[in-house]
DRENSELUM-654578 format. One record per residue (C-alpha): residue number from 1; residue in one letter; x, y, z. Coordinates in steps of 0.5 Angstrom, whole numbers. Example, Ala and Ser with C-alpha at 12.3 -4.5 7.8 and 13.67 -1.06 7.14 Angstrom:
<rs>
{r 1 A {25 -9 16}} {r 2 S {27 -2 14}} 
</rs>
This chain:
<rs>
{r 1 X {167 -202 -363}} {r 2 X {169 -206 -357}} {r 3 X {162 -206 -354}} {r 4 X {159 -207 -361}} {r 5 X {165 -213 -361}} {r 6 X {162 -215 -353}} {r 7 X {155 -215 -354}} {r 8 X {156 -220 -361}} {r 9 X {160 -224 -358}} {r 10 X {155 -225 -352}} {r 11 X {150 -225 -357}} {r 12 X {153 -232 -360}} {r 13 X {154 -234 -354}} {r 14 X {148 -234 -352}} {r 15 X {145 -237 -359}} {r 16 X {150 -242 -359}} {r 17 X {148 -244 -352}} {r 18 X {141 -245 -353}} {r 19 X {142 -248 -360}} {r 20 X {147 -254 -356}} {r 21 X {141 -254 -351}} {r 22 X {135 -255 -356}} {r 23 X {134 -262 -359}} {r 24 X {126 -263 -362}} {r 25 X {123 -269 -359}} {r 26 X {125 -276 -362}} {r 27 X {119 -280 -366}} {r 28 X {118 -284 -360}} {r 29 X {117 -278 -355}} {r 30 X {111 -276 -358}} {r 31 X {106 -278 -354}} {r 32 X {103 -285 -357}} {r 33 X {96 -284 -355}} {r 34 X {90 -279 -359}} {r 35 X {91 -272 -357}} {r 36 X {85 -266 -357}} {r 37 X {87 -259 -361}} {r 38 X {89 -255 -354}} {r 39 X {94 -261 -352}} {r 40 X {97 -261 -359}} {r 41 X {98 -254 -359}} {r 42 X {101 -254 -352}} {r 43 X {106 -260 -355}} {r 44 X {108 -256 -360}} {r 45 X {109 -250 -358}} {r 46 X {113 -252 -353}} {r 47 X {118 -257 -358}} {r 48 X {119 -250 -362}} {r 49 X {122 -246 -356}} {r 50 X {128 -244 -361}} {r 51 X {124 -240 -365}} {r 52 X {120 -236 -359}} {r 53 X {126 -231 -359}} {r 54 X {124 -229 -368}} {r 55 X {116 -229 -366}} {r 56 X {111 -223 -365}} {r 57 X {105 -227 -362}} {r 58 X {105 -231 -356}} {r 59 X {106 -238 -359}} {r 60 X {109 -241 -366}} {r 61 X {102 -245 -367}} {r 62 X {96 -244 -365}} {r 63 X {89 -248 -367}} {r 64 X {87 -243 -372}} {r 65 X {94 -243 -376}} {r 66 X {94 -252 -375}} {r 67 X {86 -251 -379}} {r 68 X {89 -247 -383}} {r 69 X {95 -252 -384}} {r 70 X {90 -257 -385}} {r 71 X {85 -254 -390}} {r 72 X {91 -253 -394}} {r 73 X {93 -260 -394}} {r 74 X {99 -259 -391}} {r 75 X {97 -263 -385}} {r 76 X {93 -270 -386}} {r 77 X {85 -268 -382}} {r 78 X {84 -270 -375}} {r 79 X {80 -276 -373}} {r 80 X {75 -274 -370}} {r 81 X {78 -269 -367}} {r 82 X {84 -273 -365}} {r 83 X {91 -272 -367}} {r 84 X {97 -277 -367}} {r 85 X {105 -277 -367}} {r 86 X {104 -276 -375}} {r 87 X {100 -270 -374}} {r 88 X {105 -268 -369}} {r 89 X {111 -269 -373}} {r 90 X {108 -265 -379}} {r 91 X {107 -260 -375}} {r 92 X {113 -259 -372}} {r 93 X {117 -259 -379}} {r 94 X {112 -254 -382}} {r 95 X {112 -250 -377}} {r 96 X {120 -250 -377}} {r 97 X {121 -250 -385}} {r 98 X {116 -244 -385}} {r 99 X {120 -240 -382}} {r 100 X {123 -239 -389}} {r 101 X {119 -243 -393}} {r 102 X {113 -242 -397}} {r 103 X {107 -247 -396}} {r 104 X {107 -248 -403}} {r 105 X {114 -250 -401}} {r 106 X {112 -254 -395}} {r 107 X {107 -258 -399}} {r 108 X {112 -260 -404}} {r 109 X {117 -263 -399}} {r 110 X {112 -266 -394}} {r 111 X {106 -268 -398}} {r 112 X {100 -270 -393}} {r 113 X {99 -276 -396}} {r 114 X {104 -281 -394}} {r 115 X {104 -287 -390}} {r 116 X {105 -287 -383}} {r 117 X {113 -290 -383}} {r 118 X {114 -285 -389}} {r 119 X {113 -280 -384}} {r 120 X {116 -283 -379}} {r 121 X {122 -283 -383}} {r 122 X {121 -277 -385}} {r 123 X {122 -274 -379}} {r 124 X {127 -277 -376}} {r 125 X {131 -275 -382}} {r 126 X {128 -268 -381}} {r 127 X {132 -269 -374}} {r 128 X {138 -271 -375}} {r 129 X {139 -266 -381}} {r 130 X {137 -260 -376}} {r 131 X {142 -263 -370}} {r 132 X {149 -263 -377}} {r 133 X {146 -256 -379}} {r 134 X {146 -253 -372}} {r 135 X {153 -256 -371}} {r 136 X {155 -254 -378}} {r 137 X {153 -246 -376}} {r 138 X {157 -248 -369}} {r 139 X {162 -250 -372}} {r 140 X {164 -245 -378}} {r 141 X {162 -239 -372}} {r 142 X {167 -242 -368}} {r 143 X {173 -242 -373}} {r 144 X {170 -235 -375}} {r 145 X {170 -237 -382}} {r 146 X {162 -234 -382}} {r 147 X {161 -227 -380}} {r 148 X {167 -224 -378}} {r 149 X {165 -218 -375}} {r 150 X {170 -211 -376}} {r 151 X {169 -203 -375}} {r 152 X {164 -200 -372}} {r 153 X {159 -202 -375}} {r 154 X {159 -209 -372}} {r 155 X {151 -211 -370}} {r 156 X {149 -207 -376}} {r 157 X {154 -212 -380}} {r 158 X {152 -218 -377}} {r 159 X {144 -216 -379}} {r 160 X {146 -216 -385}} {r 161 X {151 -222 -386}} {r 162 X {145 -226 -382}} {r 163 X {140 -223 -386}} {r 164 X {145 -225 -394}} {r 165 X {146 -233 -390}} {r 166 X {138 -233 -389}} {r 167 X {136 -230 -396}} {r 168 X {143 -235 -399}} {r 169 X {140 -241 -396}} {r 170 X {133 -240 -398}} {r 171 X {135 -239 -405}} {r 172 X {139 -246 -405}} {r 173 X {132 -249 -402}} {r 174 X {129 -247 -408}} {r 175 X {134 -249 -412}} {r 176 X {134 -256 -410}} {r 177 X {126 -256 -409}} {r 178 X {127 -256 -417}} {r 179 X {131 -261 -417}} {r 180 X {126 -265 -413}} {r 181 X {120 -264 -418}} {r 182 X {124 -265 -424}} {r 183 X {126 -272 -421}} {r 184 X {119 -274 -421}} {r 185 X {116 -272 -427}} 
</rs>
């Protein structure tokens, strides 16, 4: 049981210290000039660091998934060949919210047809939400009012509270995604 209780509380810190040290890029670190896809690629894949731990493919995007993305109307088309902070700032929220979203999900929360300050804005709102979110999970973490790890079966417990919290917070997702399209109709 102690090792089980050294090796989660070590897991903990480890996340904590990467979730405190990770910050997505502000809208004005985009770069402000056109970028091809091998650049937006290598763009996003490095402001999605924090989920290279959960992925089994050597990146989070490829060129593939943001033709897919875009063929899907999830993400506004290149033009000519060209992306811009707007294509970043979607694909840095897709790629974060399909982690436990599904596209249709996606489509619904970002529609690809907004104006360039609404996306702006949108995605300065998505990163301030991700930077109270983290801090709430730190937070209830540091006052042990999550997860709170007794017996032996230590790891395979927090595999599963883990597991619960993702599937509650999912289901709360799509709860208040209803709420949103019963607003607009």
């Amino acid at each position: 049981m102690k090792d089980d209780n050294r090796q989660i509380n070590a897991l903990f810190q480890e996340w904590r210290s990467n979730m405190e040290g990770y910050r997505l890029p502000e809208w004005k670190d985009f770069p402000g000039l056109e970028l091809y896809m091998d650049q937006v690629t290598i763009l996003v894949n490095q402001y999605l660091t924090m989920f290279e731990a959960d992925k089994q493919a050597d990146n989070v995007v490829t060129p593939a998934m943001i033709n897919n993305y875009v063929k899907m109307k999830i993400v506004p088309a290149p033009v000519k060949k060209r992306y811009t902070r707007v294509h970043l700032a979607y694909l840095v929220m897709v790629c974060t919210l399909k982690q436990t979203m599904s596209m249709d999900m996606i489509r619904k929360l970002l529609p690809v047809e907004m104006e360039e300050e609404q996306v702006r804005l949108t995605y300065q709102t998505f990163v301030e939400n991700q930077k109270k979110t983290f801090g709430l999970l730190i937070e209830l973490i540091d006052a042990k009012k999550i997860m709170p790890v007794e017996g032996d079966e230590g790891v395979r417990d927090m595999v599963i509270q883990t597991a619960v919290f993702s599937n509650l917070s999912r289901s709360l997702t799509r709860a208040f995604l209803t709420l949103m399209e019963n607003e607009e109709q």
